[in-house]
C-alpha positions in Angstrom: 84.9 129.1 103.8 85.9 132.3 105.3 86.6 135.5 103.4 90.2 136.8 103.0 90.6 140.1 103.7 92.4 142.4 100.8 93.2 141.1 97.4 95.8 139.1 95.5 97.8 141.2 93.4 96.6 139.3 90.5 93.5 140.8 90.9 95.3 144.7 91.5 97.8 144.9 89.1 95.8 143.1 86.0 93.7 146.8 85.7 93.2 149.5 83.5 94.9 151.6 86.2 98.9 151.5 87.2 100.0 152.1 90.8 103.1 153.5 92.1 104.1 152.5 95.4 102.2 154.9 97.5 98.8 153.8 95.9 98.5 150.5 97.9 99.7 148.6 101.3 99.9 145.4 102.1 98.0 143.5 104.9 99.9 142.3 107.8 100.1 138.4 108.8 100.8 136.1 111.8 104.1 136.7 113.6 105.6 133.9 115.7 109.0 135.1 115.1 111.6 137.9 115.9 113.4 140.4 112.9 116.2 138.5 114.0 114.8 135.2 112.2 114.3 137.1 109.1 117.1 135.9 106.3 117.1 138.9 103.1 119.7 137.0 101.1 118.3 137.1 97.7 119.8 136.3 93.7 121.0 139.7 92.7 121.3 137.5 89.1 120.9 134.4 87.7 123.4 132.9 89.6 124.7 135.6 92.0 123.4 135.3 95.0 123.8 138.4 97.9 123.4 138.3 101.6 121.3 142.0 101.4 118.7 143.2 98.4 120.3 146.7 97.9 122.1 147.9 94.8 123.2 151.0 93.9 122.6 152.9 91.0 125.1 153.5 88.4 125.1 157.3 88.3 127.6 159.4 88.9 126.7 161.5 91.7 125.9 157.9 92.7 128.3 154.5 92.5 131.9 154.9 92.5 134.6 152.6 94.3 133.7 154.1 97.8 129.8 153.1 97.3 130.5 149.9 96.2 132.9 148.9 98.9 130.6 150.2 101.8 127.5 148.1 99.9 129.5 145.1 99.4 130.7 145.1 102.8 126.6 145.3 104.1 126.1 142.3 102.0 125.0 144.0 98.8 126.8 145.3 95.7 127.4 148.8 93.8 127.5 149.3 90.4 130.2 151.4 89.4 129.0 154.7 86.8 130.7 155.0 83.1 130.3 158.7 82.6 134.4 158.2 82.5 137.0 157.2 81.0 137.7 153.1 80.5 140.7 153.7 82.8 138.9 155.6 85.2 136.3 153.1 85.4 138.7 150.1 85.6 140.5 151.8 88.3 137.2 151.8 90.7 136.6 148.9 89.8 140.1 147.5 91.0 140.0 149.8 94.5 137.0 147.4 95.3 138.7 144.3 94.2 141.7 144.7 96.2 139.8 146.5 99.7 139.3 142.9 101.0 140.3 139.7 100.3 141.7 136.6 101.4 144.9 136.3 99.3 145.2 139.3 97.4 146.4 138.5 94.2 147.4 141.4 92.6 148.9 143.7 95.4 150.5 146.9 94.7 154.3 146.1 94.5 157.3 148.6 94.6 161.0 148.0 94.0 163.8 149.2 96.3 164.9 152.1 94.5 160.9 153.4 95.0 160.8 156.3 97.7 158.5 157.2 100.4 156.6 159.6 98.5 155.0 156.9 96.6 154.5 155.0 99.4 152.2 158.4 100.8 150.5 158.5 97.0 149.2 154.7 97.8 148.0 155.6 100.7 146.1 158.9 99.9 144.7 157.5 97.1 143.7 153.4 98.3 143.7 153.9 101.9 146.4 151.5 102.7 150.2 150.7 103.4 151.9 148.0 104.1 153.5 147.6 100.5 155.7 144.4 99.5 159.2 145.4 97.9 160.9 142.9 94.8 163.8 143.6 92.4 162.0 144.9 90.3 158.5 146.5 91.7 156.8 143.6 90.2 154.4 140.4 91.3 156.0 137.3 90.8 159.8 138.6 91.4 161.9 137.8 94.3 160.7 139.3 97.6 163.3 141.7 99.1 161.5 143.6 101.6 158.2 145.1 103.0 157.5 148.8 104.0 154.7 149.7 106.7 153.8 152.6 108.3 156.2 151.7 111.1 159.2 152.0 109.1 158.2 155.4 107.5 155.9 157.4 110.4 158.6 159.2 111.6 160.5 159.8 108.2 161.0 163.3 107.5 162.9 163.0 104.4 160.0 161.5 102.0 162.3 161.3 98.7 164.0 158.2 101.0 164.6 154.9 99.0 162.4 152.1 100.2 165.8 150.1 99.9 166.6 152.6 103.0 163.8 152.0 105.1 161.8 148.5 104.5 162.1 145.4 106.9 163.7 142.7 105.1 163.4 139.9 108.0 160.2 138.9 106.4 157.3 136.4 107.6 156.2 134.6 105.1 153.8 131.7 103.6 154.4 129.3 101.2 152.2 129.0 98.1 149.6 126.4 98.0 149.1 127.3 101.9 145.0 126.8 102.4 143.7 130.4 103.5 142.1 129.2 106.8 146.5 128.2 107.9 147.3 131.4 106.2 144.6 132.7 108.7 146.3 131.2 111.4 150.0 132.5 111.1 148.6 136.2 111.2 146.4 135.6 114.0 149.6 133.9 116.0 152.2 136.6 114.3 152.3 140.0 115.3 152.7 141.2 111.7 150.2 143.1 109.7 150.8 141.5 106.4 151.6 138.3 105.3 153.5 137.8 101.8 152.7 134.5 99.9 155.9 133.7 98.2 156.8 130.2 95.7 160.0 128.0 96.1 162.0 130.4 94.1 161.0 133.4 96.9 159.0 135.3 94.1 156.0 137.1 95.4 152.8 135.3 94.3 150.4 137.3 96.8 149.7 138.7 99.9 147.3 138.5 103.2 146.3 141.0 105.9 145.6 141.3 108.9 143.1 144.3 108.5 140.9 141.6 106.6 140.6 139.4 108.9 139.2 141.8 110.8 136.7 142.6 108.5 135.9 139.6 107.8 135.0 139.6 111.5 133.1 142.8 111.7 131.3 142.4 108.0 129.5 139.4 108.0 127.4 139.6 105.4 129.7 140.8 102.5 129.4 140.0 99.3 132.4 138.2 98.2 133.8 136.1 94.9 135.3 132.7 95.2 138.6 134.8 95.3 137.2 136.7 98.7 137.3 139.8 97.3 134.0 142.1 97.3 132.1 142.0 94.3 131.1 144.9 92.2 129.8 145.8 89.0 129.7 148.1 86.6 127.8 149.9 84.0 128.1 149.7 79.6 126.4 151.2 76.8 125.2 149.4 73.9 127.9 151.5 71.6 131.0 149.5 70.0 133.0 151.5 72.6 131.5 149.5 75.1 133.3 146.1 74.3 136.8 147.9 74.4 135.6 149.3 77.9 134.0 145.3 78.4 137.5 143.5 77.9 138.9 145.7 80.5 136.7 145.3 82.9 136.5 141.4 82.4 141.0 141.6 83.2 139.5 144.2 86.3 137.6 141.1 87.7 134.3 142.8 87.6 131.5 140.0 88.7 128.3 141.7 86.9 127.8 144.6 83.7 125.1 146.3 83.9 123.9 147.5 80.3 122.6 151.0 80.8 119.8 151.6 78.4 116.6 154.1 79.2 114.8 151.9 77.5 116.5 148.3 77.1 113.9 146.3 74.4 116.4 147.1 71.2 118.4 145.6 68.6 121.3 147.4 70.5 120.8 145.9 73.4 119.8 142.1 72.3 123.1 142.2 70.3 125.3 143.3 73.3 124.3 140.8 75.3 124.5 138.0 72.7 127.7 139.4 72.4 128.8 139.5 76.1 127.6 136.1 77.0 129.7 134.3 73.9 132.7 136.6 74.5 132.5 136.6 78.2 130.3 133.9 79.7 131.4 134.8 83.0 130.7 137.7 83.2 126.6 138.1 84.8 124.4 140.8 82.3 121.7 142.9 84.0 119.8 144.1 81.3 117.2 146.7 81.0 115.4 148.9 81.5 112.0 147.7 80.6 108.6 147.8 82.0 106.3 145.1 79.9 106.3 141.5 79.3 107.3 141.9 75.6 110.2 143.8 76.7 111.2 140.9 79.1 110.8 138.8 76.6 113.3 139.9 74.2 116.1 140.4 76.8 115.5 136.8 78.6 115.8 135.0 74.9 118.9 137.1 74.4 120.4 135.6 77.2 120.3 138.1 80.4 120.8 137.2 83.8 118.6 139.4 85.4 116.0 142.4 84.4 116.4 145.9 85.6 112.6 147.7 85.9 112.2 151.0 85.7 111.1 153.4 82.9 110.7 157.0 84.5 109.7 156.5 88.3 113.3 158.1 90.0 113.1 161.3 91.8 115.2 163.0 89.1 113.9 161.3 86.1 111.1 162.9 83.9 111.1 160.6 81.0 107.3 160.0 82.0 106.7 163.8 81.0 109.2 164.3 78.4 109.0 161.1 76.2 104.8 159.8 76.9 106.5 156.5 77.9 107.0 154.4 80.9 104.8 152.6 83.1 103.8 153.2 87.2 106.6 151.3 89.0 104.6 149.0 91.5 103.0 148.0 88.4 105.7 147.5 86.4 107.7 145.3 88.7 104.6 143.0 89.6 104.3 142.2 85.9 107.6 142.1 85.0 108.8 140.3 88.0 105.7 137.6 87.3 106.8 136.4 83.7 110.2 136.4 84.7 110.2 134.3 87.7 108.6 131.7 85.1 111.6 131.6 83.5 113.8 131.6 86.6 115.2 135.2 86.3 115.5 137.6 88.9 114.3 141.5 88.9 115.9 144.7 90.2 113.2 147.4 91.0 114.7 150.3 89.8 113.4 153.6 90.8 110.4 155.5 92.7 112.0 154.5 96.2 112.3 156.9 98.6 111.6 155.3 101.9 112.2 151.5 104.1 108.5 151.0 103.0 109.2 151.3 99.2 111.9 148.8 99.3 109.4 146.0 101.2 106.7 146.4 98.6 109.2 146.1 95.8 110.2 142.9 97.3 106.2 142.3 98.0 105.4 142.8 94.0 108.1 140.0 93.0 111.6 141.6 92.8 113.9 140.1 93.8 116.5 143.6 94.8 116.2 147.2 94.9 118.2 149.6 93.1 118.5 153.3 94.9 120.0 156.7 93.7 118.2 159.3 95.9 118.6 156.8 98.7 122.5 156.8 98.6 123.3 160.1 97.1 123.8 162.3 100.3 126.1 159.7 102.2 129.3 159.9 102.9 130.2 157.3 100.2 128.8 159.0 97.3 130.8 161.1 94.9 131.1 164.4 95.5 131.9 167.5 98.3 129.3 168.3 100.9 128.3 172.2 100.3 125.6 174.5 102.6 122.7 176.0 101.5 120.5 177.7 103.3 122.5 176.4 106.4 121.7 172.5 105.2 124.5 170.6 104.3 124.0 169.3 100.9 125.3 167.2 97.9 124.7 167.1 93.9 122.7 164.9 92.8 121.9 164.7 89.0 119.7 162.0 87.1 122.0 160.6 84.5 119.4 162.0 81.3 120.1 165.5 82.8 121.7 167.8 81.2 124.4 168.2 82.9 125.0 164.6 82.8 124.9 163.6 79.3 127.4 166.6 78.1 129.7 164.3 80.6 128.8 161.1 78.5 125.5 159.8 79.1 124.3 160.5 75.9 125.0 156.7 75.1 122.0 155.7 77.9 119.5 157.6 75.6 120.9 156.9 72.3 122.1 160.3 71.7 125.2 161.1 71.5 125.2 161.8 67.7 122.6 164.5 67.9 122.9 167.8 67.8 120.1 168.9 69.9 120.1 167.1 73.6 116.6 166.4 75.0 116.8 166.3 78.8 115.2 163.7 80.5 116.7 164.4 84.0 117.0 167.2 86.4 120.4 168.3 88.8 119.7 169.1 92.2 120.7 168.2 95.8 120.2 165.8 98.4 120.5 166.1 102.5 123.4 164.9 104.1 122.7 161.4 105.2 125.8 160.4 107.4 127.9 157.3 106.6 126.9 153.8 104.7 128.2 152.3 108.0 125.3 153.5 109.8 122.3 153.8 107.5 122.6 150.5 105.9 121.9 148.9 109.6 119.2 150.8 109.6 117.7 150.0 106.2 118.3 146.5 107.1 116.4 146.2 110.4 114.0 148.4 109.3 113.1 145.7 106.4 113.3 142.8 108.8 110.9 144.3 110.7 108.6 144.9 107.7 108.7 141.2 106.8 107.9 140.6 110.3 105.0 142.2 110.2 103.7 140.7 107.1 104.8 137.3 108.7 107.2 136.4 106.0 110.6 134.9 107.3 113.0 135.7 103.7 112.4 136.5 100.2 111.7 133.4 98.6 108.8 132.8 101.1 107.5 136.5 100.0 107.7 135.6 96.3 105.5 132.3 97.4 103.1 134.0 99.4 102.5 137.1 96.4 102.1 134.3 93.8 99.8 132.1 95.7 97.4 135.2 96.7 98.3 134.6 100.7 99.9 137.9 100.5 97.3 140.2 100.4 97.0 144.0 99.2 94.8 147.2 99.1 93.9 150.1 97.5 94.7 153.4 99.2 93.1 156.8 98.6 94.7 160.1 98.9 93.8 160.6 102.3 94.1 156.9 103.2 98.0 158.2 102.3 97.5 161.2 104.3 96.5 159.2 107.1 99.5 156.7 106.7 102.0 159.4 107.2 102.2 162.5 109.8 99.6 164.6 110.2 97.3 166.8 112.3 100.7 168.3 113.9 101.9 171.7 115.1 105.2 170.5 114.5 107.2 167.5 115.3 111.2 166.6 114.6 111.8 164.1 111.6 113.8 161.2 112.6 117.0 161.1 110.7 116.2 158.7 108.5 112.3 158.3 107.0 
């Protein structure tokens, strides 16, 4: 029988020693197959499945509506921050629910006696017009009119009625019309929206033409049954939560996220006993843990998937501060292992700074990959671009900074009661990394061409290949590391992304 080069992770991550990321690579197979072929749809959850393994993190120099559109529309999902206010987060939560849909069922309505100027407020602040008019400025009253940016371009008097200025010879669909002849009528029309009206006229929903172009240019997006884009969003263990819980379950929010440091308590079992009898719905990620008994715990309680992570982030330094945590490639390989047994997906969380980090995540069992460094910096992310030291820059703080929890994430460490705040974060700044719309591509070819060269076609048959010992690893040393990355060099020009 002929030797296998490398080893089985079984045989790496079963040591005395834990690995990060950087400590190993793994051994490339046979390709007969383009990065075209490769397929990255993997379960984000239980029973959530998305077309792209990237999350991002709920921080708030992170994940707010803008993050979780531009994910969703790449085929993963954001998770939107609660270092705010239950409205606040609600409302991010809705501006991602009603970017894209098929029929949009809770459109923003106005009433005739409405002016422009609120029509201009809509716009600044969702990034769309085209608003249907009733009686009353409600759904499900009679129709009256519609207002576009053709009937108000020109309008210099913005304290106008919209009774002054909307179209009232109206195109509309009847409800109960399927959504592929609702397609239709738009596509033969030359209108932009489409209202959705019942027998009696009322307004029931709405269509538009901008999404069907999306649909068109955004294959991959992650979508409910309802065609909208899904996104989550983050809880605490505190009572506070389940007020903040209820409205996000009437937001439409497909996953919670429970935000715990470390996720193997009382707290947290009880939340998510509580969620999945209150809400059964809803999908809980729970976490974060590192071990098998912490897994343990939070599968018997009910969770939907396992967030892994205690301390690996760029901005994290609960490894120094607290004593506790665990190497991250070691973490998710054992994590990952027990709960694949019980049919439960992981999220590596943390320690990723690079295309490579993401594969080997994947490689060690996860099933997704949640990033903060990786998105902070883009467009997307909260936050103004500022210079320094002629570098354009954004904030970026971990949420057990200091900064941080005097905004409210205190609950993530259990510590909003106490007097004295223990850091376990640091602010600082990232590089400006240009627009979602173009590094998401990239981070997406870039991993198809890493499973090409391991000869893996999707992420099931990775998870089959690292459990059977096909996929093989190795030890690297510090200069096998050194060697792996640029070196020996005058000086050379980074590539925009690394």
């Amino acid at each position: 029988m002929t030797s296998r080069d490398g080893f089985s992770a079984e045989e790496i991550f079963t040591q005395t020693t834990g690995y990060a990321y950087n400590d190993f690579i793994i051994l490339p197979g046979y390709i007969d197959f383009t990065p075209d072929d490769v397929i990255l749809e993997t379960n984000l959850t239980r029973n959530i499945k998305i077309k792209t393994p990237f999350i991002s993190s709920p921080m708030d120099t992170v994940t707010e509506a803008e993050m979780a559109i531009g994910l969703a529309l790449w085929g993963g999902i954001g998770i939107i921050h609660y270092n705010n206010t239950i409205e606040q987060q609600v409302e991010e939560v809705l501006k991602v629910k009603r970017y894209e849909n098929g029929f949009i069922n809770n459109p923003i309505v106005l009433s005739p006696q409405h002016k422009i100027r609120d029509i201009d407020m809509i716009k600044a602040k969702y990034n769309f017009s085209g608003i249907p008019i009733t009686v009353d400025g409600k759904l499900n009253s009679k129709l009256v009119g519609i207002v576009t940016n053709r009937d108000i371009d020109f309008e210099r008097d913005r304290n106008k009625t919209l009774a002054e200025v909307m179209t009232t010879d109206l195109l509309t669909a009847p409800e109960g019309i399927s959504l592929s002849d609702a397609n239709k009528i738009l596509k033969t029309s030359k209108k932009g929206k489409l209202p959705i009206v019942d027998k009696e006229g009322r307004l029931v929903a709405l269509m538009s033409r901008s999404d069907l172009l999306k649909n068109r240019e955004y294959p991959l997006a992650s979508k409910d049954e309802k065609k909208q884009l899904r996104v989550g969003a983050a809880i605490s263990t505190k009572e506070e939560s389940k007020e903040r819980l209820a409205a996000l379950y009437e937001a439409g929010v497909d996953v919670v996220v429970i935000d715990s440091a470390q996720g193997n308590s009382l707290y947290q079992v009880e939340m998510i006993k509580y969620i999945k009898s209150k809400y059964p719905s809803i999908e809980v990620i729970a976490g974060n843990v590192v071990t098998v008994e912490q897994c343990q715990n939070l599968i018997k309680a009910g969770a939907d998937a396992l967030r892994i992570g205690m301390g690996p982030g760029s901005i994290c330094t609960t490894q120094t501060t607290m004593a506790v945590g665990r190497p991250q490639a070691t973490a998710v390989y054992r994590t990952a292992k027990y709960a694949n047994k019980e049919g439960i997906p992981v999220i590596a969380d943390g320690g990723i700074a690079n295309i490579g980090h993401i594969s080997k995540a994947l490689a060690l069992g996860a099933s997704t990959a949640m990033m903060g460094s990786m998105f902070a910096g883009t467009h997307e992310a909260p936050g103004e671009y500022f210079y320094e030291n002629g570098v354009r820059l954004k904030r970026y703080r971990g949420m057990g900074s200091i900064e941080a929890m005097e905004a409210g994430g205190t609950n993530r460490y259990f510590a909003e009661d106490s007097p004295i705040i223990v850091a376990q974060g640091v602010s600082g700044a990232v590089v400006d990394k240009g627009s979602l719309h173009d590094y998401l591509p990239y981070l997406i070819q870039g991993l198809k061409h890493s499973f090409q060269d391991m000869g893996i076609k999707n992420i099931p048959q990775l998870h089959k290949a690292l459990y059977s010992g096909q996929l093989r690893f190795e030890i690297r040393s510090q200069m096998a590391q050194r060697e792996g990355h640029v070196h020996d060099m005058y000086s050379y020009k980074e590539p925009k992304y690394m």
